[in-house]
C-alpha positions as CSV (number, residue, x, y, z in Angstrom):
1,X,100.9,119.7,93.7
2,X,101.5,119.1,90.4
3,X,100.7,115.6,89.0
4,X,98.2,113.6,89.3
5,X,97.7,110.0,88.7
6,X,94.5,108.2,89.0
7,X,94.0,104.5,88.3
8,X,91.0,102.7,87.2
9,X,91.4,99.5,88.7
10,X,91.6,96.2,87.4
11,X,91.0,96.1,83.2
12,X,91.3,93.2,80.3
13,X,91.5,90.0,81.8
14,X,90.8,91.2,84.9
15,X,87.2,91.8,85.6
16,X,87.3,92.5,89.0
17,X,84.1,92.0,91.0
18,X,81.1,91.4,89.0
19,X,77.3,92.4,89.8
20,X,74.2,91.6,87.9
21,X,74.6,93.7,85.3
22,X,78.2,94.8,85.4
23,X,81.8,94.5,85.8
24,X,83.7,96.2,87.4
25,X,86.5,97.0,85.2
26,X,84.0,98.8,83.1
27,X,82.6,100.4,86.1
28,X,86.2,101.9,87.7
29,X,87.0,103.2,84.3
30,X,84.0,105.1,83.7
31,X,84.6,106.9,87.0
32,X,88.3,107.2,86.7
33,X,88.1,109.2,83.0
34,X,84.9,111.7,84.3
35,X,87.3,112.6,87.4
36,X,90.3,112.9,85.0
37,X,88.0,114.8,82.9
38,X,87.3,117.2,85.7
39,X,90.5,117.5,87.7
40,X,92.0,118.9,84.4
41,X,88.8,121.4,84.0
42,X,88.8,123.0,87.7
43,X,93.0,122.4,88.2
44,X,94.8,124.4,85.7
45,X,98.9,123.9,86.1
46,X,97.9,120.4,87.5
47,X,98.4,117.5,85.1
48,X,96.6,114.9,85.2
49,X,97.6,111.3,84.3
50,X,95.3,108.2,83.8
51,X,96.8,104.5,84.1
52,X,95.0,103.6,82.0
53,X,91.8,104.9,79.2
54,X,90.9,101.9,78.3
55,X,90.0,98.0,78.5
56,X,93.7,97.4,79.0
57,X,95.0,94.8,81.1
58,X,98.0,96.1,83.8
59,X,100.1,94.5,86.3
60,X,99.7,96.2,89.7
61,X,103.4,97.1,90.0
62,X,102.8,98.6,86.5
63,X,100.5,100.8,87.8
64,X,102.7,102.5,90.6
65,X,105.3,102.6,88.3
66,X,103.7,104.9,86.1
67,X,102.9,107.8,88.8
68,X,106.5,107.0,90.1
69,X,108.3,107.5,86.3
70,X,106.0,110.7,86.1
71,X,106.7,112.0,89.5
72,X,103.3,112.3,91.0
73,X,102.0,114.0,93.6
74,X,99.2,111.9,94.6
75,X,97.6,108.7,93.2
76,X,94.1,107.6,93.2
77,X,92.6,104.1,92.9
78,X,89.0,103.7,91.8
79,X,87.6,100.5,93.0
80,X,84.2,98.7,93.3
81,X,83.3,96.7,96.3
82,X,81.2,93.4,97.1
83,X,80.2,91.1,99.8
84,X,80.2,87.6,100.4
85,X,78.6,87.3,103.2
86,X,74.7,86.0,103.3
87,X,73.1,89.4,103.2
88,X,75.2,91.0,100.8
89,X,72.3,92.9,98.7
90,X,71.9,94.5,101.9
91,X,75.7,95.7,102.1
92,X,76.1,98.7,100.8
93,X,78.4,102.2,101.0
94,X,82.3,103.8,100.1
95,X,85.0,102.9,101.7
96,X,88.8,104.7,101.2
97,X,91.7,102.8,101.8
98,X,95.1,103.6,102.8
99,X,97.9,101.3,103.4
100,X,98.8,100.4,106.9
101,X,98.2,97.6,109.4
102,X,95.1,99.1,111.8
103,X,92.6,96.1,112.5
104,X,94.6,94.5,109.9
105,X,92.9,91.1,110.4
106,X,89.7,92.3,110.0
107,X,90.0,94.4,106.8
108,X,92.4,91.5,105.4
109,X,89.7,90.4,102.7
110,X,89.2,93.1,101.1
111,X,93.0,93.5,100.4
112,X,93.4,89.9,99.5
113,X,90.8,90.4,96.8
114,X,92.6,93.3,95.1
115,X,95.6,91.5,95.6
116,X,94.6,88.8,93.8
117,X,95.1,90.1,90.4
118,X,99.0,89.3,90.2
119,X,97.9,85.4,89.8
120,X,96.7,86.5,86.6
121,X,100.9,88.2,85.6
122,X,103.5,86.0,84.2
123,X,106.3,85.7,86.7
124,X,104.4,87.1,89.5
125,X,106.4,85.4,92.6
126,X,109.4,86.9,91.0
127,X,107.8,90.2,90.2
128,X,106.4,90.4,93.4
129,X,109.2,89.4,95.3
130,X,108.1,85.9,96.7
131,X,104.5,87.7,98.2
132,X,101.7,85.3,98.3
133,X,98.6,87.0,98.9
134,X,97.2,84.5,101.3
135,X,99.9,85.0,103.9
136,X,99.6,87.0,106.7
137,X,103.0,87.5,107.0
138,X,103.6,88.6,103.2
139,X,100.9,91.1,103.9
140,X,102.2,92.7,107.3
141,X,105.7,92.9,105.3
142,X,103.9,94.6,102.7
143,X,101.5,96.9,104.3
144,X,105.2,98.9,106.4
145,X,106.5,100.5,103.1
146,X,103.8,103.6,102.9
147,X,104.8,104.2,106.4
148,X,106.4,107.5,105.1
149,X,103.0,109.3,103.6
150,X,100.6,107.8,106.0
151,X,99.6,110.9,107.8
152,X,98.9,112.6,104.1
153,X,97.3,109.4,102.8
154,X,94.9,109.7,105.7
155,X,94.0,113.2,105.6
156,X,93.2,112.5,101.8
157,X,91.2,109.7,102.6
158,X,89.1,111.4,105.2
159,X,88.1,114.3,103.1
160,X,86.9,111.8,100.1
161,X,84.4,110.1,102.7
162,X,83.4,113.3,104.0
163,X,82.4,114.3,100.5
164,X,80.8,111.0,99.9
165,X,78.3,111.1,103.1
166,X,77.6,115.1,103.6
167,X,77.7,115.9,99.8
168,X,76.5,112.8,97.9
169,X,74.7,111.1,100.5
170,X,76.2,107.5,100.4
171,X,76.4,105.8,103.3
172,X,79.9,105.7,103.8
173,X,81.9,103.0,105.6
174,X,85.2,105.2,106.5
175,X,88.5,105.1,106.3
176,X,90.4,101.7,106.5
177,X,93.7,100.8,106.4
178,X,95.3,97.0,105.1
179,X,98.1,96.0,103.0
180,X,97.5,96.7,98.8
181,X,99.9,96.1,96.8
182,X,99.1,98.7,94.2
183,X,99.6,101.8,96.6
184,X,103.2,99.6,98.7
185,X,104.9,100.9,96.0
186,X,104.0,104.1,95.1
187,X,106.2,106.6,96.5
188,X,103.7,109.3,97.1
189,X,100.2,109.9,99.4
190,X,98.2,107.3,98.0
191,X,95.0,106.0,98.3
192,X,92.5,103.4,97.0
193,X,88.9,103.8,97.0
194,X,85.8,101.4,97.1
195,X,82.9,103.7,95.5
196,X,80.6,101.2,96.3
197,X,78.9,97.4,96.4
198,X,78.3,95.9,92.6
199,X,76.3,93.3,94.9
200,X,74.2,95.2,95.9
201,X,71.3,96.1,93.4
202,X,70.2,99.2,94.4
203,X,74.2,100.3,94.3
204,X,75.0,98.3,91.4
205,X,72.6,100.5,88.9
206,X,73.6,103.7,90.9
207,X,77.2,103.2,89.9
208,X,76.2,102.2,86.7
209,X,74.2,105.7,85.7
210,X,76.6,108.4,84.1
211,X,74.9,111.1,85.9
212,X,75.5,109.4,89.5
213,X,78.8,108.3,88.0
214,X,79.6,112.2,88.0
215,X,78.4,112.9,91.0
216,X,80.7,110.1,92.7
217,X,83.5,111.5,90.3
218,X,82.6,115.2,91.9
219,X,83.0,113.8,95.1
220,X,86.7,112.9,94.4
221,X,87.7,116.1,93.0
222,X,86.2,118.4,95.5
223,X,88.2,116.4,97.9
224,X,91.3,116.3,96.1
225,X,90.9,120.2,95.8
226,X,90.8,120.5,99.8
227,X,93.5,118.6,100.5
228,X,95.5,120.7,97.9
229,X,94.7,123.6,99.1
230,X,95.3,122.1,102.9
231,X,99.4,120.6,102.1
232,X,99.8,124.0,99.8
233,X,99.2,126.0,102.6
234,X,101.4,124.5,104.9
235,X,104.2,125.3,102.4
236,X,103.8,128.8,102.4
């Protein structure tokens, strides 16, 4: 494994979810360069590219395109989460996503949210090839094309919520799959993870602390450095 990519989601004009304090743009981005900042400390011969290092606006095809021009080996998506339901200062936890179609209807909101960003890109129907994020169908198209690193995405996935709950102590919500369009076209193991809920208070400040900001950016890496050592193994 030789290149990296990780992607702090949303930027610019694209706030993302917001909490009391916080957007989560600025939230995403904070994690993204301590876990850049890290990777390229403990992973010598492994470079490590960020989407983006600042409050830059980019499209979400932009974004796989960049670990696809540099050949990655993996991609990484750090994401903040929220609820909308009537308790949400009581929702709370990580969640890692892959892209696939398991309990696709229930884990559909959270992908429609993401997904949501391409109304904000000029030309996005023909950029995005007619997909309307509020179809079912356009998601179920979308959500086949990662078919191919699946099995890898998952076993990355599973060791970043393992690291989460028994080394961080968040309550973590699992691994999901459902049908984002910033990992449908990255042609590598991919995966995009929720380090938390800005709407919920008590999480919200958490994420917003450098120190626990490392901590959740630890996390990553030590999982990242499993499943390294795990697919290098296998080549041997």
């Amino acid at each position: 494994m030789k290149k990296i990519v990780i992607d702090a989601g949303h930027g610019g004009k694209n706030w993302g979810t917001t909490g009391k304090i916080s957007k989560e743009k600025n939230v995403a981005l904070a994690i993204s360069k301590k876990l850049g900042r890290i990777l390229s400390e403990k992973m010598s011969g492994v470079e490590i590219i960020l989407t983006r290092n600042n409050d830059t606006f980019i499209g979400l095809n932009e974004r796989a395109e960049i670990a696809n021009k540099n050949s990655a080996d993996l991609f990484v998506s750090i994401h903040c989460n929220s609820s909308g339901n009537s308790r949400a200062q009581n929702v709370k936890g990580t969640e890692t996503w892959v892209m696939g179609m398991n309990k696709l209807s229930s884990n559909l909101d959270v992908a429609k949210r993401e997904n949501a960003v391409i109304l904000l890109e000029e030309n996005y129907q023909e950029k995005y090839e007619g997909y309307d994020p509020d179809s079912p169908a356009s998601n179920i198209l979308f959500s086949l094309y990662q078919n191919a690193y699946l099995n890898n995405s998952l076993k990355l996935a599973e060791k970043i919520e393992y690291q989460f709950k028994n080394r961080v102590g968040k309550n973590s919500r699992g691994v999901k799959q459902g049908p984002f369009l910033v990992l449908h076209k990255s042609y590598m193991p991919s995966v995009l993870v929720e380090v938390g809920f800005l709407t919920n208070p008590q999480e919200e400040k958490e994420l917003n602390d450098a120190l626990k900001q490392t901590y959740v950016a630890s996390a990553i890496y030590r999982a990242i450095r499993d499943y390294k050592q795990d697919v290098e193994s296998l080549s041997e």
